[in-house]
C-alpha positions in Angstrom: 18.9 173.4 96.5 20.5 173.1 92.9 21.6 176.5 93.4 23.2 176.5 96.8 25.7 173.6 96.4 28.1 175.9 93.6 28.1 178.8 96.4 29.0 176.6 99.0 31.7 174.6 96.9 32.8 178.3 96.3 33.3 179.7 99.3 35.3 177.2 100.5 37.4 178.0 97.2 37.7 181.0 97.5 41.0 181.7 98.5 43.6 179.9 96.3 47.5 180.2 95.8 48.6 180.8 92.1 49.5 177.1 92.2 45.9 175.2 93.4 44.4 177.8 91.1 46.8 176.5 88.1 46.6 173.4 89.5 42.8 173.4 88.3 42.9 174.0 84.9 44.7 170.6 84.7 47.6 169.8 82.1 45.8 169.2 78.7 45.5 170.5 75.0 46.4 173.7 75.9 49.8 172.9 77.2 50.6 170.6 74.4 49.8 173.5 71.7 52.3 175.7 74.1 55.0 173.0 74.3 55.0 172.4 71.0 55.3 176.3 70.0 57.8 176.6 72.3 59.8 173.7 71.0 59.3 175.4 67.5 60.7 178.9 69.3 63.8 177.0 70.4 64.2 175.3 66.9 63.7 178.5 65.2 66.9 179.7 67.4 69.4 176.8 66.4 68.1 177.0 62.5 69.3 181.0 62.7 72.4 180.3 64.4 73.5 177.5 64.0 72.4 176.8 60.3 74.8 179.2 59.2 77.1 176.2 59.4 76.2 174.9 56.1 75.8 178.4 54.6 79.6 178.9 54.9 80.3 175.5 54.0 79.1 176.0 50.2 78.8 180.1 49.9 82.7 180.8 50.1 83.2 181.3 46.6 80.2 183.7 46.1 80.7 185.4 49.4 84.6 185.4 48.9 84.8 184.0 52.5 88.3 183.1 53.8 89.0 180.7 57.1 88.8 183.7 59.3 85.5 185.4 57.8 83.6 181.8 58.5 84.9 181.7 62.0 83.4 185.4 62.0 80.2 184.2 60.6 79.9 181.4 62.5 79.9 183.4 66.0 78.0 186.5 64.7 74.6 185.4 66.1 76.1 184.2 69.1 77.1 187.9 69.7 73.9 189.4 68.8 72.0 187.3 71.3 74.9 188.3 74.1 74.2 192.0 73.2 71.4 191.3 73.7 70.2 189.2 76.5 70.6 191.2 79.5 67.7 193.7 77.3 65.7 191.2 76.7 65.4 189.8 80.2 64.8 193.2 81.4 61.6 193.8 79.3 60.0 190.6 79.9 60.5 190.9 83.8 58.9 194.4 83.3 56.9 194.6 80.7 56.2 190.8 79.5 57.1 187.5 78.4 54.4 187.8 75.4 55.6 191.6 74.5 59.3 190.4 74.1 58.7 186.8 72.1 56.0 187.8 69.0 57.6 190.6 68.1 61.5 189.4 68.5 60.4 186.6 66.2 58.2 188.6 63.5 62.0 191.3 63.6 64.5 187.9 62.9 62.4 186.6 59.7 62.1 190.3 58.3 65.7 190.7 59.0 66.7 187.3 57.7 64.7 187.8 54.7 67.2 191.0 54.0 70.2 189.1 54.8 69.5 186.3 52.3 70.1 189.5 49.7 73.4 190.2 50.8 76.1 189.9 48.4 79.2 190.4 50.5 80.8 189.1 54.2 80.2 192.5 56.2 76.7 193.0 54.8 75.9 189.2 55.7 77.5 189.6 58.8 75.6 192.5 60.3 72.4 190.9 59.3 73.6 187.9 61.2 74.2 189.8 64.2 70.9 191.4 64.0 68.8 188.3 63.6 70.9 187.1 66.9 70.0 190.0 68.7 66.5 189.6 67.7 66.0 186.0 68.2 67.9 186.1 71.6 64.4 187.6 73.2 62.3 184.9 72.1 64.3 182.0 72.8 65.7 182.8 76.1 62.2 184.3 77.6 59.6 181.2 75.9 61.7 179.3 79.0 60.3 181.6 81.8 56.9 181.5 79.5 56.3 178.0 79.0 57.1 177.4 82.9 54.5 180.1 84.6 51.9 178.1 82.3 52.2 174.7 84.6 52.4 174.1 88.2 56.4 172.6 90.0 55.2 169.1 89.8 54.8 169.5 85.9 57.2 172.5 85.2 60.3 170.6 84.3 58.3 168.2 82.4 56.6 170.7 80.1 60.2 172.2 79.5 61.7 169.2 78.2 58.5 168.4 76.2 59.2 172.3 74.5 62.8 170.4 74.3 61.3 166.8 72.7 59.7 168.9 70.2 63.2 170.8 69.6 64.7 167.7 68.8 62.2 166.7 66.1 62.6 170.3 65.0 66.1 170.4 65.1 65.6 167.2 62.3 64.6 170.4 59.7 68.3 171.2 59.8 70.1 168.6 57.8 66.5 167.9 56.2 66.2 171.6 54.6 69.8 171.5 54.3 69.4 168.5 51.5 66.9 169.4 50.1 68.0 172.8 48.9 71.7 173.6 49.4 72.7 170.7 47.3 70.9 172.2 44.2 72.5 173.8 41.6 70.0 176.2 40.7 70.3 180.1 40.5 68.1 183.1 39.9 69.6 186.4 38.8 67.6 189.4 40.7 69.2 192.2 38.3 68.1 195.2 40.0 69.5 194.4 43.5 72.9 193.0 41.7 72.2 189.6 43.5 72.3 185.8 42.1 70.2 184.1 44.3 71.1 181.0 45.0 70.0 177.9 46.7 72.0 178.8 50.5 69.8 182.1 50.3 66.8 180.1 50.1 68.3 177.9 52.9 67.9 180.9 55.3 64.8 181.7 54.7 63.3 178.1 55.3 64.9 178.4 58.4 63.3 181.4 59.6 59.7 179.8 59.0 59.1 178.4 62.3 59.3 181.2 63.9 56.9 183.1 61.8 54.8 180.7 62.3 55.1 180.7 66.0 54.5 184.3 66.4 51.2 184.3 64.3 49.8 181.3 66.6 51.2 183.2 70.0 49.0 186.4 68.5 45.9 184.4 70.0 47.7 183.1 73.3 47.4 185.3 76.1 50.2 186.5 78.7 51.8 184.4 81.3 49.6 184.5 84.6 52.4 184.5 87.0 53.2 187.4 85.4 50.5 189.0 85.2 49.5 188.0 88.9 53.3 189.6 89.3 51.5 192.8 88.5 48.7 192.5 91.3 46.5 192.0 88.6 44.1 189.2 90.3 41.0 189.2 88.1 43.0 189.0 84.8 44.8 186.1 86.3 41.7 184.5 87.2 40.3 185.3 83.4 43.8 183.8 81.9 43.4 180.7 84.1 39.9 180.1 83.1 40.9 180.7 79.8 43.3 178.2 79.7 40.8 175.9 81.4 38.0 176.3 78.2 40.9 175.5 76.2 41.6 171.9 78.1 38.0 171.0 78.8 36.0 172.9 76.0 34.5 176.2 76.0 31.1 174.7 77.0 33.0 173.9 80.4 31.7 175.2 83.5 34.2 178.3 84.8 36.4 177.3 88.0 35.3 177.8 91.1 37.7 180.9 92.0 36.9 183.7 93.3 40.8 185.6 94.3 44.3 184.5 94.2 46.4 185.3 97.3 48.8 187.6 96.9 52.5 186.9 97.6 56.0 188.2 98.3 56.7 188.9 94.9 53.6 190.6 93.9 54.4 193.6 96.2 57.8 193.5 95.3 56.7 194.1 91.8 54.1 196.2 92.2 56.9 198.6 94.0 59.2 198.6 90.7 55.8 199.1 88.7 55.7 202.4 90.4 59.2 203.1 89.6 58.9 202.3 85.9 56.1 204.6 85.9 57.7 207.8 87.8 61.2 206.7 85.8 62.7 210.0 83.5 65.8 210.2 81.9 68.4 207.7 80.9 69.8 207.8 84.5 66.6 206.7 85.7 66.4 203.6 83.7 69.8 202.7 84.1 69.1 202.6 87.9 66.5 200.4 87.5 68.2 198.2 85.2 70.7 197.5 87.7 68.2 197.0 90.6 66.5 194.1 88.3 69.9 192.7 87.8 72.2 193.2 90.5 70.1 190.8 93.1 71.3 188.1 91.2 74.2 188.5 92.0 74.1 189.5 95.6 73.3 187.1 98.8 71.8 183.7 97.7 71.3 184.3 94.5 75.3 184.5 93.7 76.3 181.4 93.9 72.8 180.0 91.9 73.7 182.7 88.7 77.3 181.6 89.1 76.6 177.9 88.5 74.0 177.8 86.1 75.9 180.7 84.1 79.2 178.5 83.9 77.3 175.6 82.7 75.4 177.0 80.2 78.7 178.3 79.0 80.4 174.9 79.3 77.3 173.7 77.7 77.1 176.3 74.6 80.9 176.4 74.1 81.2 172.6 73.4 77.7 171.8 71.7 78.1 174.9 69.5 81.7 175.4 68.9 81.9 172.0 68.1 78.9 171.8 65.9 80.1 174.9 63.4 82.7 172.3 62.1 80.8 169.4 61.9 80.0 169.4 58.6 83.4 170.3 57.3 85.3 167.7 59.4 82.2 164.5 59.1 82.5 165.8 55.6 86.4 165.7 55.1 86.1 162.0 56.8 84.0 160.6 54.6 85.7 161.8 51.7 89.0 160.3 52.7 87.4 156.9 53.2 86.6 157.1 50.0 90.1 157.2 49.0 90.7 154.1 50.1 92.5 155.2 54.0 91.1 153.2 56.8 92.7 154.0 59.9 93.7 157.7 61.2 92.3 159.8 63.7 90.3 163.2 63.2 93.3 165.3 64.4 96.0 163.6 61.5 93.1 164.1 58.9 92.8 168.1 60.0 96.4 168.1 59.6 97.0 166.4 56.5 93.8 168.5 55.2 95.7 171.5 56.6 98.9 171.4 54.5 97.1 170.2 51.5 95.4 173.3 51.5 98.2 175.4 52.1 100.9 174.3 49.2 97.6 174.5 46.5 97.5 177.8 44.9 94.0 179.8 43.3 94.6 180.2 39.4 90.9 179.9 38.9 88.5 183.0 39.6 85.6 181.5 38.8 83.3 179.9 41.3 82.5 176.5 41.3 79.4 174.9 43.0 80.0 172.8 45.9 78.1 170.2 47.6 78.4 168.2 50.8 79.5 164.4 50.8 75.5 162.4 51.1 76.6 159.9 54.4 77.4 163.7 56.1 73.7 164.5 55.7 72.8 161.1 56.9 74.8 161.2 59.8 73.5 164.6 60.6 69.9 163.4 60.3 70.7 160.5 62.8 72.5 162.8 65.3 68.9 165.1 65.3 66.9 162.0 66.0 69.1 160.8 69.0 68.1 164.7 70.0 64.5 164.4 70.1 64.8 160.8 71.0 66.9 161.8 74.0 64.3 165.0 75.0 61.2 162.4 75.1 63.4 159.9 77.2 64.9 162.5 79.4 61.4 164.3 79.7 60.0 161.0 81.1 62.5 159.8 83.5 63.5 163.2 84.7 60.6 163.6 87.8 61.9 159.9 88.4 65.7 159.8 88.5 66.3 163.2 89.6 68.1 166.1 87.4 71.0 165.7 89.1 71.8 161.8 87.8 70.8 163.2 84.0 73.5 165.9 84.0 76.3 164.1 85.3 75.6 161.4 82.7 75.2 163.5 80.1 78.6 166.0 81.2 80.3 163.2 82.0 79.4 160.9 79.0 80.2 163.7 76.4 83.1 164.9 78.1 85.1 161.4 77.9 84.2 161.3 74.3 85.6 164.5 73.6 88.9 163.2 75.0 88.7 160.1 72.9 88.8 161.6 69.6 92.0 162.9 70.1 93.6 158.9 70.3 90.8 156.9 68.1 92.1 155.5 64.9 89.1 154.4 63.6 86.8 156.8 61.6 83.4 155.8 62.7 83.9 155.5 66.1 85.8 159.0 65.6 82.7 159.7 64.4 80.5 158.7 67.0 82.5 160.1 69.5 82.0 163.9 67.9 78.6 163.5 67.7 78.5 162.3 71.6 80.4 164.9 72.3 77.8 167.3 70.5 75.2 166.1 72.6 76.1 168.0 75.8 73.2 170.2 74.4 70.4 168.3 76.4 72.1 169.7 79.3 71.2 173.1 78.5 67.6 172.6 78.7 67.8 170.9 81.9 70.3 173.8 83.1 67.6 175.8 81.4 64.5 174.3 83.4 66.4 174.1 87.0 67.2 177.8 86.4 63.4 178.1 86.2 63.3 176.6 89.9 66.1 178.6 91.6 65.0 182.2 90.8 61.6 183.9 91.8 59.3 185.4 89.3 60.8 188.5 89.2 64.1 187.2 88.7 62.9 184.3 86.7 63.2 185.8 82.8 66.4 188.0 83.6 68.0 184.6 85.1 67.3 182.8 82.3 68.2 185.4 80.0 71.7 186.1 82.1 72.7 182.5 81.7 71.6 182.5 78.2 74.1 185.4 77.8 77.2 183.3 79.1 76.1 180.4 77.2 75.8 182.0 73.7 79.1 183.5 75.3 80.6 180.2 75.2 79.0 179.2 71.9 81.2 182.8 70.9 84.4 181.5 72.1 83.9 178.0 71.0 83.7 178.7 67.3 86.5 180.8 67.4 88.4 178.4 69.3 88.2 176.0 67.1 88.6 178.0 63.7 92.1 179.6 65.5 92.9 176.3 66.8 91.5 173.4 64.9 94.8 173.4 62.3 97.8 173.9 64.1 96.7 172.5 67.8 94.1 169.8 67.1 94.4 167.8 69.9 94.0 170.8 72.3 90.5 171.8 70.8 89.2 168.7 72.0 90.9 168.3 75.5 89.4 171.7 76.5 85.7 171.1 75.8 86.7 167.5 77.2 87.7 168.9 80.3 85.2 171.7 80.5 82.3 169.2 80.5 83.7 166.7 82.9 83.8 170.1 85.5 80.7 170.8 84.7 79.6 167.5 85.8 81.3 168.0 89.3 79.6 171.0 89.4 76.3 169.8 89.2 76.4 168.5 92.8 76.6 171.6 94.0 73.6 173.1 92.3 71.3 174.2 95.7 68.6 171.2 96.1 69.7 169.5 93.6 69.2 165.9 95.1 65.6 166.9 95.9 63.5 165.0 93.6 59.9 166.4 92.4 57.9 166.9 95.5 54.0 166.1 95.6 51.6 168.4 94.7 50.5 168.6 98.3 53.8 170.2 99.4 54.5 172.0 96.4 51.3 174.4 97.2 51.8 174.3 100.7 55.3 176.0 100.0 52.9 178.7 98.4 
C-alpha cells in the first residue's frame, strides 16, 4: 500500500502550469542566494557607471581632463550600455538569460582592469564605453532572470529584494571611495609608462562584485521559463527540482511532476527556434532582429514600451544626471560653509564658483593631489543607506499598497524637491533636497519589475532591455545637461528634471492594470 499512495498523489499531478509547478519548489534559500546575486549584478552596474563620478573628481590633473572631457566621461558608459541594449535583449530572448549575464560580467572586469592603465582621456574613454557595453547585458537581463525564478504573487517582491540588496551594495560606493581615492599613494609601472595611482585602484574594487557574481552564477542553472520557452519540458522539470533540493535539501523527496503544459508562448518560440536555425546571411538575422523587436511596438504592446520607456528615461536622466555632480557640488557646499557663509542657495554657489574659476589663470604644471571635503563622504554614505533602507521598505509594502501609490510618491516627492533647490537659502536643506531629488532611482526598479508583468516571455528580456536603453539614454542626456548647463543656467537644470518627474508621476496612472493589486495565488495560476 506504501507504494501506491505516491502514484496516485502523482497522477493527479500530473499536469501542471509553469506556475503550480514553480509554485512547488516554494520561496526559500535558493531565491535568497539569487536575490542577493542579482542585487550584486545591479550594484556592480552603478559602481562602473556611475563611480566614474569620483574618478573625475580627483584624476583631472593626471588625465589632463577639462569641464567638457568629464561631462564626456561621465556619460560614456551610459552610451555603451545604449549601444548596446537592444543586442543584449536579443540574445537573452534567443539564446539565454544565463548565456548573456556570466560572460558580459567576466568581459567588464577584464576590460576595466585595462582601463585602470590608461594614461590619457580617449584611451580611458573607449574603455569606459566598452565596460558600458558589456555590463549593459548583465544588468538589464538579471531582471527578466531573477523574475522567471518565482511565481506573480512573489515576482515583484524578489525584484525589490535584488533592489534591497542594491542599496546595501550601492553603500560600497562612497565606502571604497574613502577608503582609497583619498590616499596619497602612487606606484610607478615603468614599462607601461603609467603611475598608478589610488583612482585606478578605485576601479578595479568596483568591478569585484561582478566577478564575483559570475563565478557563483557558473553553478546556477538557466531560467525555466526560458527554458520551458524552448519546449524543453523535462529540463524544466530537472531545473525546478533542482531548485527544490536547493530549498528543502538534497535529501528531499523530488516533486511530484510528471509534464508542464505547454503554452502560447512556447510555440511561438519554438517557431523562431526554427528560424534561428535555418537563418544565413546578415539579411537573415537582421529580419529576425526586427520580428523580436518590432511587436513591441505594434498593437498593445505600444503604448506599454512607450510608458515604461519614458519613465525609465525620466528616471535615469534625473537620478544619474544629477548624481555625476554630486560630489562636486555637496563638496563645493561644504567647503563654503567653512568659510564662514551661511545662507545662499546651490545655484548662487555654482555661479560664484563659476567666475572664480574663470578670472584664475594655470601658472603651475605640476599636479597636485586632491581630495574630497570628509562631511561629502558622509553625506554620500547616508544617502546609500536611505537606498537600501528604502528597497527593504518598499519590497514590503509594495504587494500591500499597490505599485501605483509607490511611484507617484516617489515621482512626485523627488520632483518638488528638485524645484526647491532652485529657491532654498539654506545649505542643508539645499542639501537634502538634492539628495531627495537623487532618489527617483527606486522608481526604476519598480518601473523595472512592472515591465516584468506587462510583456510575455518572449518579449520579457528585449522589454526590459529596450527600456533600459532609453533610460541609460536619459542618464546620457542628463550628464550632459548638466555639465552644458549647470554654470550659466542653473536654475533651469533643476526645473527640468523637476518637471520631468512630476509627469512621470501623472503617467503612472496610466500604466495598463496598474491599480490591480497582487492577486492570489489561486487566480494567478488559473490565468495560466
Amino acid at each position: 500500500m506504501a507504494t501506491v499512495a505516491p502514484d496516485v498523489s502523482r497522477s493527479t499531478e500530473r499536469c501542471l502550469t509553469f506556475e503550480d509547478a514553480l509554485s512547488m519548489a516554494k520561496f526559500g534559500a535558493f531565491n535568497v542566494v539569487l536575490m542577493a546575486i542579482s542585487g550584486a549584478i545591479l550594484t556592480a552596474f552603478l559602481l562602473e557607471t556611475i563611480g566614474i563620478s569620483y574618478v573625475i573628481a580627483v584624476a583631472g590633473c593626471d588625465l589632463q581632463l577639462s569641464t567638457s572631457d568629464k561631462g564626456i566621461l561621465s556619460a560614456v558608459g551610459f552610451l555603451g550600455v545604449i549601444v548596446s541594449s537592444h543586442l543584449w535583449g536579443f540574445l537573452a530572448d534567443t539564446q539565454g538569460r544565463r548565456k548573456v549575464i556570466v560572460p558580459t560580467l567576466f568581459l567588464t572586469f577584464a576590460i576595466t582592469i585595462v582601463s585602470s592603465l590608461m594614461t590619457n582621456f580617449w584611451m580611458l574613454t573607449v574603455c569606459r564605453f566598452m565596460a558600458g557595453f558589456f555590463i549593459s547585458g548583465s544588468s538589464a537581463t538579471i531582471y527578466a532572470y531573477l523574475g522567471e525564478f518565482h511565481n506573480q504573487q512573489n515576482g515583484s517582491r524578489a525584484i525589490m529584494g535584488a533592489s534591497f540588496v542594491f542599496g546595501l551594495g550601492c553603500i560600497l560606493l562612497p565606502a571604497i571611495a574613502f577608503a582609497v581615492i583619498n590616499q596619497e599613494w602612487e606606484l610607478p609601472i615603468v614599462p607601461l609608462g603609467v603611475v598608478y595611482r589610488p583612482w585606478r585602484l578605485f576601479l578595479v574594487v568596483c568591478s569585484v562584485p561582478g566577478l564575483i557574481s559570475a563565478f557563483v552564477l557558473l553553478w546556477f542553472p538557466e531560467s525555466p521559463k526560458f527554458i520551458l520557452m524552448q519546449g524543453d519540458v523535462d529540463q524544466t522539470i530537472k531545473t525546478i527540482q533542482w531548485v527544490h533540493r536547493f530549498n528543502r535539501g538534497r535529501k528531499v523527496e523530488p516533486l511530484a511532476i510528471d509534464s508542464i503544459l505547454a503554452e502560447t508562448e512556447a510555440q511561438q518560440s519554438k517557431a523562431r527556434r526554427a528560424e534561428l536555425q535555418n537563418m544565413k546571411g546578415i539579411g537573415a538575422l537582421a529580419k529576425l532582429v526586427w520580428n523580436q523587436t518590432a511587436p513591441l511596438f505594434m498593437g498593445s504592446f505600444l503604448k506599454k514600451t512607450a510608458i515604461v520607456c519614458f519613465l525609465q528615461f525620466g528616471t535615469y536622466l534625473t537620478s544619474h544626471g544629477t548624481y555625476m555632480f554630486f560630489p562636486s557640488i555637496l563638496d563645493q557646499v561644504f567647503k563654503a560653509q567653512e568659510t564662514g557663509e551661511e545662507r545662499f542657495s546651490v545655484c548662487e554657489l555654482v555661479y560664484d564658483r563659476a567666475n572664480t574659476t574663470n578670472t584664475e589663470t594655470d601658472t603651475d604644471d605640476e599636479c597636485v593631489v586632491q581630495t574630497l571635503d570628509v562631511t561629502l563622504y558622509e553625506m554620500s554614505f547616508i544617502l546609500e543607506v536611505i537606498y537600501a533602507a528604502g528597497f527593504a521598505i518598499i519590497g514590503l509594502i509594495i504587494n500591500v499598497v499597490g505599485r501605483l501609490s509607490i511611484l507617484v510618491f516617489v515621482f512626485g516627492g523627488c520632483g518638488i524637491a528638485g524645484l526647491l533647490i532652485i529657491f532654498v537659502e539654506i545649505p542643508m536643506v539645499s542639501v537634502w533636497c538634492y539628495m531627495i531629488l537623487v532618489m527617483c532611482g527606486f522608481a526604476g526598479s519598480i518601473v523595472s519589475a512592472i515591465t516584468v508583468d506587462l510583456f510575455p516571455t518572449n518579449l520579457r528580456a528585449m522589454a526590459v532591455c529596450m527600456s533600459s536603453m532609453f533610460g541609460r539614454l536619459g542618464g546620457v542626456i542628463g550628464s550632459n545637461l548638466f555639465g552644458l548647463l549647470l554654470e550659466s543656467q542653473c536654475e533651469l537644470t533643476f526645473a527640468i528634471p523637476g518637471i520631468l518627474l512630476i509627469t512621470c508621476g501623472l503617467l503612472s496612472f496610466f500604466i495598463p492594470n496598474i491599480h490591480q493589486r497582487m492577486r492570489s495565488k489561486d487566480s494567478i495560476s488559473s490565468r495560466c
